[in-house]
SERO-4910 file (N, C-alpha, C, O; in steps of 0.05 Angstrom, whole numbers):
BEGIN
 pado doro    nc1    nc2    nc3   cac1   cac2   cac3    cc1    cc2    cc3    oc1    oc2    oc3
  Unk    A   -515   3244   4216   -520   3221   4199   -502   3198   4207   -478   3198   4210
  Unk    A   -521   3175   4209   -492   3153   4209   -493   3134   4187   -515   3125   4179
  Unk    A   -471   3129   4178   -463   3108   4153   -469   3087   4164   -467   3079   4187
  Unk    A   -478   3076   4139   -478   3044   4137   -466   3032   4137   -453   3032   4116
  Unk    A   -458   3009   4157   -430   2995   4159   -426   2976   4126   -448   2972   4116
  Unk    A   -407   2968   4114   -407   2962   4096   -413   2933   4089   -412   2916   4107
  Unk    A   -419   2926   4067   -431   2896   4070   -411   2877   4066   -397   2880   4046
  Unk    A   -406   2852   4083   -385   2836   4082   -384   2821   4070   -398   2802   4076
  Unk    A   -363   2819   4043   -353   2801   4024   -360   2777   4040   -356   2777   4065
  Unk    A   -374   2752   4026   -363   2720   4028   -342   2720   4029   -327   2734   4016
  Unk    A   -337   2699   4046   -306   2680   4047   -310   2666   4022   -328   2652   4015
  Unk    A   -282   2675   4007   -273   2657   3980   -274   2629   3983   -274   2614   3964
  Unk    A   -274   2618   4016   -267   2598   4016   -306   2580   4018   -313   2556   4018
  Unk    A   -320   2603   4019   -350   2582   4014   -364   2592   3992   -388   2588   3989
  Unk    A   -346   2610   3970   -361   2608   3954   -358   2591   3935   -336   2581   3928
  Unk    A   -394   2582   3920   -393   2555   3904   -392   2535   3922   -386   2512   3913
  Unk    A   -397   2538   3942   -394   2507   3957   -402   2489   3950   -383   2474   3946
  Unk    A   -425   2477   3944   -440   2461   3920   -424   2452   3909   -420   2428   3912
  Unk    A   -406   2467   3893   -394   2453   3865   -364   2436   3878   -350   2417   3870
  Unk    A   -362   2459   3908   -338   2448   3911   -338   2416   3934   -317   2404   3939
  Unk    A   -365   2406   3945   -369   2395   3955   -368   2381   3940   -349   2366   3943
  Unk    A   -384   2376   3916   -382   2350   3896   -369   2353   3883   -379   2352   3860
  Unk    A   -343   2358   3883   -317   2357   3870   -298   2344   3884   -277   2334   3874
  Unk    A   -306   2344   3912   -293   2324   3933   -279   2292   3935   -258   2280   3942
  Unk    A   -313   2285   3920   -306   2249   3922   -278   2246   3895   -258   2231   3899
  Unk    A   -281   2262   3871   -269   2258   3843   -245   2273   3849   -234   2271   3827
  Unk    A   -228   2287   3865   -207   2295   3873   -200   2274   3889   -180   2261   3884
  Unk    A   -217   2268   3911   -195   2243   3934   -201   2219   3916   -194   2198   3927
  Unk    A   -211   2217   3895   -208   2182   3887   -182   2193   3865   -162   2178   3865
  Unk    A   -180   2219   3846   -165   2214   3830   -127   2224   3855   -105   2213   3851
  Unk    A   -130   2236   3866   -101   2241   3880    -94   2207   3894    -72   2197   3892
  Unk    A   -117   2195   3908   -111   2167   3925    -91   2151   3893    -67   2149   3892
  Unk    A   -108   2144   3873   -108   2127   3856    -74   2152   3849    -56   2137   3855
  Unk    A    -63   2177   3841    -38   2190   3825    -24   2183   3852     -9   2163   3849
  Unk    A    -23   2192   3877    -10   2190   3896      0   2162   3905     23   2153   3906
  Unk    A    -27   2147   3910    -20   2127   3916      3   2097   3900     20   2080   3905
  Unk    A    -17   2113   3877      6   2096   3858     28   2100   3848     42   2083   3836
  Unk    A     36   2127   3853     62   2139   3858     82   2126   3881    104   2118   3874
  Unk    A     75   2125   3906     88   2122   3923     86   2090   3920    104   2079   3934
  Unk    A     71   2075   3908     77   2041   3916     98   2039   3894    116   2021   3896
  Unk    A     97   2056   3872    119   2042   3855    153   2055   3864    174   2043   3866
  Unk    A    147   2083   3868    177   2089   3885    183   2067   3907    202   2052   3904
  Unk    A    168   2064   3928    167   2044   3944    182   2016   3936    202   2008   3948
  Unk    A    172   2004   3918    181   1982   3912    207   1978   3884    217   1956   3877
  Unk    A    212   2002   3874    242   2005   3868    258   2004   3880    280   2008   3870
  Unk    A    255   2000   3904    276   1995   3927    282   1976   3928    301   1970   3943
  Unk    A    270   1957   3912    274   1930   3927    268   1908   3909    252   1915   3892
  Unk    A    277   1883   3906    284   1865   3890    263   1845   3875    265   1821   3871
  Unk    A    243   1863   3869    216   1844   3871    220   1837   3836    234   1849   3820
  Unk    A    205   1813   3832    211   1793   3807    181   1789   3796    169   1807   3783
  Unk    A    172   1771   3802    158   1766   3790    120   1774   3796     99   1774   3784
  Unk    A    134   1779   3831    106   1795   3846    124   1806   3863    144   1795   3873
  Unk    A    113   1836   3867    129   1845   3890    128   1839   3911    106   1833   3920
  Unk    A    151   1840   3927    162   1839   3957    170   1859   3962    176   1876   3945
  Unk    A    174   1863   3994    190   1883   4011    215   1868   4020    219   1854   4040
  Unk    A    234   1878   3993    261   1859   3997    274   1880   3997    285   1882   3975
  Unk    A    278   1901   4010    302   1923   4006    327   1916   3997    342   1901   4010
  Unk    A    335   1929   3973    359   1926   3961    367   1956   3957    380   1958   3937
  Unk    A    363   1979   3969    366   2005   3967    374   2016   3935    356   2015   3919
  Unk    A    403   2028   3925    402   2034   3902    401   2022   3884    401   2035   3863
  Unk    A    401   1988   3882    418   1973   3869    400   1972   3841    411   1971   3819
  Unk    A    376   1972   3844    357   1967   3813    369   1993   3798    380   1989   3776
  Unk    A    370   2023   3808    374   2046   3800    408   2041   3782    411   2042   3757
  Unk    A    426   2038   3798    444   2030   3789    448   2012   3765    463   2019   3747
  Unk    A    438   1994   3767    434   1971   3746    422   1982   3725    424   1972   3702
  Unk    A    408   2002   3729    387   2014   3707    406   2034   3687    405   2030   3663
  Unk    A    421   2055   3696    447   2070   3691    462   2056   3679    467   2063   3656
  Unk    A    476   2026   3689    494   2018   3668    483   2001   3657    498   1982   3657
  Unk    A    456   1996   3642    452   1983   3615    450   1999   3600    440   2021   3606
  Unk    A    458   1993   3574    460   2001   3556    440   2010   3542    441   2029   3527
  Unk    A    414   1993   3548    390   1989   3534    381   2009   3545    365   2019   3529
  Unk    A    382   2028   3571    371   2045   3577    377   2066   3572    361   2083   3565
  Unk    A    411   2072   3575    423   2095   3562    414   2102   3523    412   2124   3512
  Unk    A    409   2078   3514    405   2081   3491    372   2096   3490    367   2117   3478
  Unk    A    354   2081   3504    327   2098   3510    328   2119   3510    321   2133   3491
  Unk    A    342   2133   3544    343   2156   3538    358   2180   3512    350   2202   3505
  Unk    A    379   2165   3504    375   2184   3469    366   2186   3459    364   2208   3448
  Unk    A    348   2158   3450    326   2170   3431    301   2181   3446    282   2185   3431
  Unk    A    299   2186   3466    280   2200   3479    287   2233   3473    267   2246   3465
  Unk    A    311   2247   3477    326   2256   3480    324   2272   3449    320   2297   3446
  Unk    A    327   2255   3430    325   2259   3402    302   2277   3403    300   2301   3406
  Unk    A    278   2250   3399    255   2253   3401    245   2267   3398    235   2279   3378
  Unk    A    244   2269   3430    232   2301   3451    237   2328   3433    221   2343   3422
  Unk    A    272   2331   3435    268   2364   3424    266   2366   3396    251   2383   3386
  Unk    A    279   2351   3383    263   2355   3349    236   2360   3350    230   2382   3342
  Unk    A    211   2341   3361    195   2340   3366    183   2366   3380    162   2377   3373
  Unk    A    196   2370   3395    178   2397   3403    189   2426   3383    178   2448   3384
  Unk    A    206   2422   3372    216   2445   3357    205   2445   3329    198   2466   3318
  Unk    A    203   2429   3322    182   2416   3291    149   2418   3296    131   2421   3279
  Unk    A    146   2415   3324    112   2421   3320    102   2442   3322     81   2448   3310
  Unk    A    120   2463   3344    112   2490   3348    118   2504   3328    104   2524   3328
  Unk    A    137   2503   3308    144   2512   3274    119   2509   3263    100   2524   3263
  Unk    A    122   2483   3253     96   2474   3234     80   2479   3246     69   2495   3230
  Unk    A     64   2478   3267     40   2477   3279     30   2511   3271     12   2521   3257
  Unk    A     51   2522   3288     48   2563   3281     49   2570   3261     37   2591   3256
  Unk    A     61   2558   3241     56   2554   3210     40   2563   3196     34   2585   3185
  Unk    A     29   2533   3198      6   2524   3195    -20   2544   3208    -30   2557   3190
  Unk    A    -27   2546   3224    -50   2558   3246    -39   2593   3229    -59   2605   3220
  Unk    A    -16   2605   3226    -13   2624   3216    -34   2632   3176    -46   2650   3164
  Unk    A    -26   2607   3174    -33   2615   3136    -64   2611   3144    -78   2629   3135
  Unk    A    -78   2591   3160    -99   2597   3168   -118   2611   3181   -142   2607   3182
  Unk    A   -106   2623   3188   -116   2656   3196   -118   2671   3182   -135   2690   3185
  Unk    A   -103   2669   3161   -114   2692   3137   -136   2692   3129   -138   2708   3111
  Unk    A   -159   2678   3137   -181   2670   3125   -187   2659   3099   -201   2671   3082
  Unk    A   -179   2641   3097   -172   2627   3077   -192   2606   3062   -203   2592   3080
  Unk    A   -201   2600   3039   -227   2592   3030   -223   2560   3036   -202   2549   3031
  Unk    A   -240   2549   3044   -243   2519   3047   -228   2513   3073   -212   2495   3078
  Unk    A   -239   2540   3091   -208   2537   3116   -218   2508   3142   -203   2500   3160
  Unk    A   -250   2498   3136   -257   2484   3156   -246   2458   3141   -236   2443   3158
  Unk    A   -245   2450   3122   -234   2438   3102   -207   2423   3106   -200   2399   3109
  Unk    A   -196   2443   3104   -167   2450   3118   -155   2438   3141   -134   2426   3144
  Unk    A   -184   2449   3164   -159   2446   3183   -175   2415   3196   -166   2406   3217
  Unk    A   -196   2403   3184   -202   2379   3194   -186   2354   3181   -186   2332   3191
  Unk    A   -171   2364   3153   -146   2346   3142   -127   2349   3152   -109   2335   3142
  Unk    A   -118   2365   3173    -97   2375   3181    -98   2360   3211    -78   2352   3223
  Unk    A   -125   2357   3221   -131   2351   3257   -142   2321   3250   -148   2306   3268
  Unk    A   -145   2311   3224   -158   2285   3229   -140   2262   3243   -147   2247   3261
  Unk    A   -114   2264   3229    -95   2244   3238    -89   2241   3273    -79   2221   3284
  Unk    A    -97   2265   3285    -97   2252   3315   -114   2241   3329   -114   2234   3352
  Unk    A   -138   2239   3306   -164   2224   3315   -154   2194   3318   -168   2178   3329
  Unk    A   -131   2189   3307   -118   2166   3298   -112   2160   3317   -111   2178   3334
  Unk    A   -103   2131   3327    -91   2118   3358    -68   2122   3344    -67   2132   3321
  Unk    A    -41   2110   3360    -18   2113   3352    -15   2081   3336     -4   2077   3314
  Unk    A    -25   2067   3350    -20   2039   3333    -18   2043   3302      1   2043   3286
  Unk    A    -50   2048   3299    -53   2058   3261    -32   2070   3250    -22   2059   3231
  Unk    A    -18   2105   3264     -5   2111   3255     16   2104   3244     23   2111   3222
  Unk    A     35   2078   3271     54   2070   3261     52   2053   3239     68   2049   3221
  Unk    A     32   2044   3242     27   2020   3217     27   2033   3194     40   2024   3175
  Unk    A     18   2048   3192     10   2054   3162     34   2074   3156     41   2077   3132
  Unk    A     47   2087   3177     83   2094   3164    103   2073   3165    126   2078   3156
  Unk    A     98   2049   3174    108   2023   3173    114   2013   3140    131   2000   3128
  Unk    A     91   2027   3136     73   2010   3102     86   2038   3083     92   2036   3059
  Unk    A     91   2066   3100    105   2084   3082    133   2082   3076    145   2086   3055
  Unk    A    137   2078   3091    179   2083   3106    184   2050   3086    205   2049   3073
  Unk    A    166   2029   3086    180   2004   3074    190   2005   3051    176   2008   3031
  Unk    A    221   2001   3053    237   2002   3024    223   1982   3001    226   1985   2976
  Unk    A    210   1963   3014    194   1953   2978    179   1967   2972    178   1979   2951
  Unk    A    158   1966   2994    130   1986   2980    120   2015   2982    100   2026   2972
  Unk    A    140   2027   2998    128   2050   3000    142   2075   2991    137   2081   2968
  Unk    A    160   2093   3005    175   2114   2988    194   2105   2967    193   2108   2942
  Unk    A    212   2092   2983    238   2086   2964    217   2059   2944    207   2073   2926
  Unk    A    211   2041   2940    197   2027   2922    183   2037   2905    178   2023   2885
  Unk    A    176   2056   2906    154   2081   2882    175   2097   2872    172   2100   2848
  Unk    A    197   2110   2883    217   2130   2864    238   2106   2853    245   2110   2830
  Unk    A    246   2086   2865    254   2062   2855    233   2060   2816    241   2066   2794
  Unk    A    209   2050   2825    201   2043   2797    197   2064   2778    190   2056   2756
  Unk    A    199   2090   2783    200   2113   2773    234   2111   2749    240   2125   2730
  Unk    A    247   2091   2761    267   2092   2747    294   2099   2763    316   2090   2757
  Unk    A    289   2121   2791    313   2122   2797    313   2100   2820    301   2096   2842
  Unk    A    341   2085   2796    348   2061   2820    367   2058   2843    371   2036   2854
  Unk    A    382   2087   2851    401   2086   2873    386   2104   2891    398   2112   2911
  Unk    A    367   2111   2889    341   2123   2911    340   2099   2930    336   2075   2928
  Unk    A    346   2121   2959    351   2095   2981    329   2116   2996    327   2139   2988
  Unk    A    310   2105   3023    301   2122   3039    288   2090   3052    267   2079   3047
  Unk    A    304   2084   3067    296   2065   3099    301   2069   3124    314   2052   3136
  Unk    A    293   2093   3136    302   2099   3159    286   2080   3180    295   2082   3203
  Unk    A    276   2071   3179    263   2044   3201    280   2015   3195    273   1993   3202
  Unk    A    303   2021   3181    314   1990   3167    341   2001   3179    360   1986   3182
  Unk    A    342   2031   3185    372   2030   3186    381   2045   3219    373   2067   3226
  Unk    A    397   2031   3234    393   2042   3260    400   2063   3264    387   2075   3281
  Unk    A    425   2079   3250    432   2103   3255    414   2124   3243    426   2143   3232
  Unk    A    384   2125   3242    365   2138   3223    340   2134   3245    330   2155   3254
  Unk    A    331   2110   3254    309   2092   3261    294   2112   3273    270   2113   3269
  Unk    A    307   2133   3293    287   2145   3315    279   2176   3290    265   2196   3294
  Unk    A    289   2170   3273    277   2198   3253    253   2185   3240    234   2200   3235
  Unk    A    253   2162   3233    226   2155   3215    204   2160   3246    183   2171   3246
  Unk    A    215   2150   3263    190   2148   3281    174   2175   3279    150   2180   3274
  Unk    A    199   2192   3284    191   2230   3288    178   2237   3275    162   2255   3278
  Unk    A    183   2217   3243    155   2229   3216    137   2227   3228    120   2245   3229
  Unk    A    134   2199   3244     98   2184   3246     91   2211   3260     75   2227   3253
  Unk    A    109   2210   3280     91   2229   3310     87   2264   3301     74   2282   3311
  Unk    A     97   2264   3287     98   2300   3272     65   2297   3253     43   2305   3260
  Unk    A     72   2288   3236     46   2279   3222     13   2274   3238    -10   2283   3233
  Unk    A     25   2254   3262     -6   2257   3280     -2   2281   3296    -22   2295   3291
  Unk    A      9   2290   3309     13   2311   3327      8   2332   3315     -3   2347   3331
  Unk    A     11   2344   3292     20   2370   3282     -4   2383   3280     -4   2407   3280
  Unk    A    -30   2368   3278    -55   2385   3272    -65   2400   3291    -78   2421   3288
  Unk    A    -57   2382   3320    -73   2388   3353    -57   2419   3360    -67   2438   3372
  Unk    A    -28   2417   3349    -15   2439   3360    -21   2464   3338    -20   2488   3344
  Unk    A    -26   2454   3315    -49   2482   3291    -67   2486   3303    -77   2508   3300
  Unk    A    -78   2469   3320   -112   2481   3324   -111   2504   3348   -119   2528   3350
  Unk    A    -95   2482   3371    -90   2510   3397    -72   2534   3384    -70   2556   3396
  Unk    A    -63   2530   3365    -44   2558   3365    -67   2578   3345    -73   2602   3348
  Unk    A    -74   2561   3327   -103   2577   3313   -116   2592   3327   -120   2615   3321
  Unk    A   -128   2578   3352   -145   2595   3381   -138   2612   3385   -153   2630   3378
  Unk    A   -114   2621   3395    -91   2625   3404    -98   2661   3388   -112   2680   3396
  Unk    A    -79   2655   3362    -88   2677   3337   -113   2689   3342   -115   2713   3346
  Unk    A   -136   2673   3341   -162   2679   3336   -173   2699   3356   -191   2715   3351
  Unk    A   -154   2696   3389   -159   2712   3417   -143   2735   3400   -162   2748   3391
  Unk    A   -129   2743   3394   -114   2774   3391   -125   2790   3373   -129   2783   3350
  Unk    A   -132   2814   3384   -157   2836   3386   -140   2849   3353   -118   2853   3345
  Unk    A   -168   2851   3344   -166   2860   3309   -148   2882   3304   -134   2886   3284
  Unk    A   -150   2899   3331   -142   2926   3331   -109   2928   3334    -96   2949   3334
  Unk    A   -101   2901   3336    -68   2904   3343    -56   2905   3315    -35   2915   3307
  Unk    A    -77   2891   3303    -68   2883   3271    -66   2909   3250    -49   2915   3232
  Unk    A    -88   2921   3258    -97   2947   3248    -74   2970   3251    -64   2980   3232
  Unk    A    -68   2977   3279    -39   2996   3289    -10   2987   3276      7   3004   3270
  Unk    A     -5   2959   3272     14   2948   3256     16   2950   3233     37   2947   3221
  Unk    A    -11   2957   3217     -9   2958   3188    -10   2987   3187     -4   2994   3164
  Unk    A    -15   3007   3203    -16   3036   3201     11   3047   3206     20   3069   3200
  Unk    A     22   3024   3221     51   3035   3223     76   3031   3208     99   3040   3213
  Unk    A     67   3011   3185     81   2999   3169    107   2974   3183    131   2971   3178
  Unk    A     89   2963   3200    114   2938   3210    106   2922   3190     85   2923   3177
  Unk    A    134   2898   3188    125   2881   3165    108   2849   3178    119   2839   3198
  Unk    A     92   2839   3170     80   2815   3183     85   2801   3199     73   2794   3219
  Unk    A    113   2793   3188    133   2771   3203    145   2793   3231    149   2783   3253
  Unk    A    150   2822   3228    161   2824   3254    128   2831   3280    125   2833   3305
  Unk    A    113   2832   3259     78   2843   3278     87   2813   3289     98   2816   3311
  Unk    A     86   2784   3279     83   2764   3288    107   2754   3312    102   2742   3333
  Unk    A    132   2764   3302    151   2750   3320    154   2772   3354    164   2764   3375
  Unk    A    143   2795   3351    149   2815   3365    120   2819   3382    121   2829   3405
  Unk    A     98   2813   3374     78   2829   3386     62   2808   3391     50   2808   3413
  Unk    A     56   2780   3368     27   2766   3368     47   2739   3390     43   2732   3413
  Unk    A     60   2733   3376     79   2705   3398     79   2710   3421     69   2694   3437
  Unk    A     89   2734   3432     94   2749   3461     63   2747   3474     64   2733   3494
  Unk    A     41   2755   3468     14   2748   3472      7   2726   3470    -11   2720   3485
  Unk    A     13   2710   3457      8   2678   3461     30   2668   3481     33   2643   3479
  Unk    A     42   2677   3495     52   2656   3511     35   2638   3534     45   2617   3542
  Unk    A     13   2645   3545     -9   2618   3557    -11   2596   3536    -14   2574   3547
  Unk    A    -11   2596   3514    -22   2586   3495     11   2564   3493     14   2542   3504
  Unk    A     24   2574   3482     52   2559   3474     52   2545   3500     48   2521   3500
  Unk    A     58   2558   3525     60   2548   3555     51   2519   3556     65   2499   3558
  Unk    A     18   2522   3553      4   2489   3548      5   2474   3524     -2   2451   3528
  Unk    A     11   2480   3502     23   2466   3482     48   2452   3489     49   2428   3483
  Unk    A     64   2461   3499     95   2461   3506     90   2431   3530    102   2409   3529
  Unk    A     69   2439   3550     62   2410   3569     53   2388   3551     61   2365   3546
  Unk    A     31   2404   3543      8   2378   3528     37   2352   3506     37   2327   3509
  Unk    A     58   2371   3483     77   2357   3473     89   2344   3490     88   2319   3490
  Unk    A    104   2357   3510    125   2337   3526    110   2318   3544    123   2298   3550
  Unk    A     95   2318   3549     80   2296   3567     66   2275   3550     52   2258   3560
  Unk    A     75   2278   3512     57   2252   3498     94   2240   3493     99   2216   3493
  Unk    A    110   2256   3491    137   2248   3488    159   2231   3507    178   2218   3500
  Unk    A    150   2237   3532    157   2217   3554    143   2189   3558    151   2171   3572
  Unk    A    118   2190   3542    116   2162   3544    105   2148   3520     87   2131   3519
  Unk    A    119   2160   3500    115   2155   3474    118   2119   3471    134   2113   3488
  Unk    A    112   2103   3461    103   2073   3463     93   2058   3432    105   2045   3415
  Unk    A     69   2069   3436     48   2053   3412     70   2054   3394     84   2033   3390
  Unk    A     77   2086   3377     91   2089   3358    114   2062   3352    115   2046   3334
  Unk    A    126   2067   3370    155   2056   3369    143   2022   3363    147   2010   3342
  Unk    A    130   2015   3383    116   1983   3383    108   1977   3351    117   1957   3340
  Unk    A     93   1994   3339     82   1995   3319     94   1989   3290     88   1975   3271
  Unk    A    119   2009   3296    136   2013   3278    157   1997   3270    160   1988   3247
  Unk    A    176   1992   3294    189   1974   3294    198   1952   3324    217   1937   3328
  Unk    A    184   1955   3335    180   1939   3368    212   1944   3375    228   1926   3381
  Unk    A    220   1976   3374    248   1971   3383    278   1967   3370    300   1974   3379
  Unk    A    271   1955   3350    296   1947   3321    311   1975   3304    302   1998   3302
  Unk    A    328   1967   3296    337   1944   3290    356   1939   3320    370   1957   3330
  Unk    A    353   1918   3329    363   1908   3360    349   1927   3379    325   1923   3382
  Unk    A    361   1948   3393    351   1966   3409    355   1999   3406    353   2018   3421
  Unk    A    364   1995   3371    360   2026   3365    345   2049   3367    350   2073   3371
  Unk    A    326   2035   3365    288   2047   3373    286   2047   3398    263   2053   3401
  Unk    A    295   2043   3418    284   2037   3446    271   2060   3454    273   2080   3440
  Unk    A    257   2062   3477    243   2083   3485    242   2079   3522    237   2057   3532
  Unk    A    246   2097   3532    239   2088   3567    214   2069   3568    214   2049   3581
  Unk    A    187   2079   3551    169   2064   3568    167   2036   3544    145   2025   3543
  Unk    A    184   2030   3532    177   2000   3520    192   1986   3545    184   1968   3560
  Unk    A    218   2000   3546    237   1991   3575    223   1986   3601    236   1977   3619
  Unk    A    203   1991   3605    185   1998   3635    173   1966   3626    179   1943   3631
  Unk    A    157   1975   3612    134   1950   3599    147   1922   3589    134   1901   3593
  Unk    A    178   1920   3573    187   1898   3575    199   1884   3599    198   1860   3602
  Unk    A    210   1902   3616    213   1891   3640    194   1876   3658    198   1852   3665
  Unk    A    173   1893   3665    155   1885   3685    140   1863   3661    142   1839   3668
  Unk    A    128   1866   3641    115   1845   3642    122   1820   3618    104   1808   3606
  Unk    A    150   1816   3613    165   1805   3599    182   1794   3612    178   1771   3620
  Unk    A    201   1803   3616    225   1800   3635    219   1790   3653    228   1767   3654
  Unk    A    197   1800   3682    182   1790   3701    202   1798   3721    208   1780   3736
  Unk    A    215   1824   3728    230   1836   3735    222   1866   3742    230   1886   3729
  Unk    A    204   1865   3767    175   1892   3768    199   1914   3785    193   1938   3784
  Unk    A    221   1908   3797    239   1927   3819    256   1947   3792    262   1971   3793
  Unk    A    261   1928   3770    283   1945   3757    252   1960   3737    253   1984   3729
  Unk    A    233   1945   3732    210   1955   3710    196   1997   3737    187   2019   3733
  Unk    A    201   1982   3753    195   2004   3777    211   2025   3783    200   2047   3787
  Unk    A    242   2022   3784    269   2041   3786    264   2056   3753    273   2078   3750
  Unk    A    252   2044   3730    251   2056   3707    230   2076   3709    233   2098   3700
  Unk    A    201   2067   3724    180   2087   3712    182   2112   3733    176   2135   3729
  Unk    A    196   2099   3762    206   2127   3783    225   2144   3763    222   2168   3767
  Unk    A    244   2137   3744    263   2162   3724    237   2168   3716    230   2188   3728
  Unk    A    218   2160   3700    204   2177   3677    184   2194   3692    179   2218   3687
  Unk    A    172   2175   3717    155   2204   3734    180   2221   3747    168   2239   3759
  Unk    A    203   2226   3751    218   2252   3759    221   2266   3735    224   2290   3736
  Unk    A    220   2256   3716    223   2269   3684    195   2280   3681    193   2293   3660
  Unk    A    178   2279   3692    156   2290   3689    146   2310   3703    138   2331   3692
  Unk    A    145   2305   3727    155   2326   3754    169   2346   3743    156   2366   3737
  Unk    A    195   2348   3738    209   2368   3721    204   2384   3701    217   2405   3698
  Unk    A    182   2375   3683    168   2389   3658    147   2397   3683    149   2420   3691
  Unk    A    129   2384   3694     96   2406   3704    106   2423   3720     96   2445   3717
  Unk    A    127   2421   3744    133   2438   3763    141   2464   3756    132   2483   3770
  Unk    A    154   2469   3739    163   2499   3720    138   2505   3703    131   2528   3697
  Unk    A    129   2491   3699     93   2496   3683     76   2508   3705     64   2529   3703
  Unk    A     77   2490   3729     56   2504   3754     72   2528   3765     54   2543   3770
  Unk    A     94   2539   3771    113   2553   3781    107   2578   3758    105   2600   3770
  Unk    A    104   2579   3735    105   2598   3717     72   2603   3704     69   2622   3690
  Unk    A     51   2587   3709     33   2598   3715     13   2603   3734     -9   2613   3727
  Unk    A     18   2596   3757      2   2595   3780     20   2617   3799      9   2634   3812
  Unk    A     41   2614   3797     63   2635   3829     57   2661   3800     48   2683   3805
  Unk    A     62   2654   3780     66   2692   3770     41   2703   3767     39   2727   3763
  Unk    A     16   2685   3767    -10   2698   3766    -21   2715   3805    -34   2735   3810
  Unk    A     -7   2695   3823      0   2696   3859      9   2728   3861      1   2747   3875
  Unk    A     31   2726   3842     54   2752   3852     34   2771   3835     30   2792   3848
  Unk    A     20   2771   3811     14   2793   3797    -19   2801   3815    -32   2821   3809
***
């Protein structure tokens, strides 16, 4: 008898060709347009351009200049602030949140579209309308004010050693629903049956949750963890909104610093040496994101 030679796998590399052919033009226009515009603005932090760029090489000197202002060192703290309160307050609340709603809970669509509406929100609105909350005449402190208590103080947008915490309300408040909903998903993927062996074994909720259901969501936290830090590096509207920066440059933020420069200032070399820090600050968050899920899915 002779066997049949065996039938030969496609090359991975033509299957789907179709999809991968016309996926072609929308990959080289979107890498030309990330790449390209990557490298013209590194490019021209080099060099002394004002009001339109030139190829005036001035090597470190914008970078430098950028380090000892103050206005930037101050950015990066409240970025700094920001960022990890911010990411430590949403993945709390957010798992929270997405937790009590899992219990199946009555009026839960209810729920969680009061909970997700506010990011339907631009950031402008938001700041405005915590502009209109945070204001010591009319909004918190002005209402427990006429309530009678009159040494009730609460202006953290009036007061600079406070300023980057009112912002954190705005952005917690819009943010907090998007990170309930993926972590909700999240819950909703883990198989009934894990829940079931936990309650037969008598673990108590909180350790089924911190020990068994979190450890299984880590894809889940992983892209939560990008999707947050990548609205926090170039956090803007808010700050504009709220207080354009004040009181003086308490509020500052890298990218009002990018944006007042280049198109205020009229100063595009030092507005350029700023947005090259925030794309290496960025680089630094996706590269350990691509590294930890793409090489450990490679190796597994």
């Amino acid at each position: 008898m002779t066997g049949h030679a065996p039938a030969k796998r496609p090359n991975q590399l033509f299957r789907n060709l179709n999809s991968k052919i016309a996926s072609i033009p929308m990959i080289l226009i979107a890498m030309g347009i990330f790449l390209g515009g990557s490298l013209w603005t590194i490019l021209y932090s080099f060099t002394n351009s004002k009001l339109l760029p030139r190829l005036s090489f001035v090597g470190l000197d914008q970078y430098e200049r950028l380090w000892s202002t103050s206005r930037w060192i101050i950015s990066i703290q409240n970025l700094a602030i920001y960022g990890i309160l911010s990411l430590i307050f949403s993945l709390v609340i957010g798992f929270l949140l997405a937790a009590l709603m899992d219990q199946k809970i009555r009026f839960e669509n209810a729920f969680r579209t009061i909970f997700l509406y506010p990011f339907a929100l631009s950031f402008i609105v938001t700041g405005l309308v915590w502009q209109w909350i945070l204001n010591p005449e009319f909004g918190i402190q002005g209402i427990v004010r006429s309530l009678g208590f009159e040494n009730f103080t609460f202006d953290p947008l009036y007061n600079p050693d406070i300023v980057i915490y009112g912002i954190l309300i705005a952005g917690l408040w819009q943010g907090t629903g998007l990170v309930m909903c993926l972590m909700l998903a999240g819950l909703r993927g883990i198989d009934e049956d894990i829940w079931k062996a936990a309650r037969v074994d008598g673990i108590p909720m909180w350790r089924t949750y911190l020990f068994i259901v979190i450890p299984m969501m880590r894809p889940v936290f992983i892209t939560t963890l990008v999707i947050i830090a990548s609205g926090i590096v170039k956090v803007y509207d808010l700050v504009v909104a709220q207080t354009s920066g004040g009181p003086g440059n308490a509020s500052e933020v890298p990218a009002k610093y990018v944006y007042d420069y280049m198109f205020q200032a009229q100063n595009l070399g030092q507005g350029f040496a700023a947005s090259t820090m925030m794309l290496l600050t960025v680089a630094i968050i996706i590269i350990p994101w691509a590294y930890l899920e793409f090489g450990g899915k490679k190796r597994g």
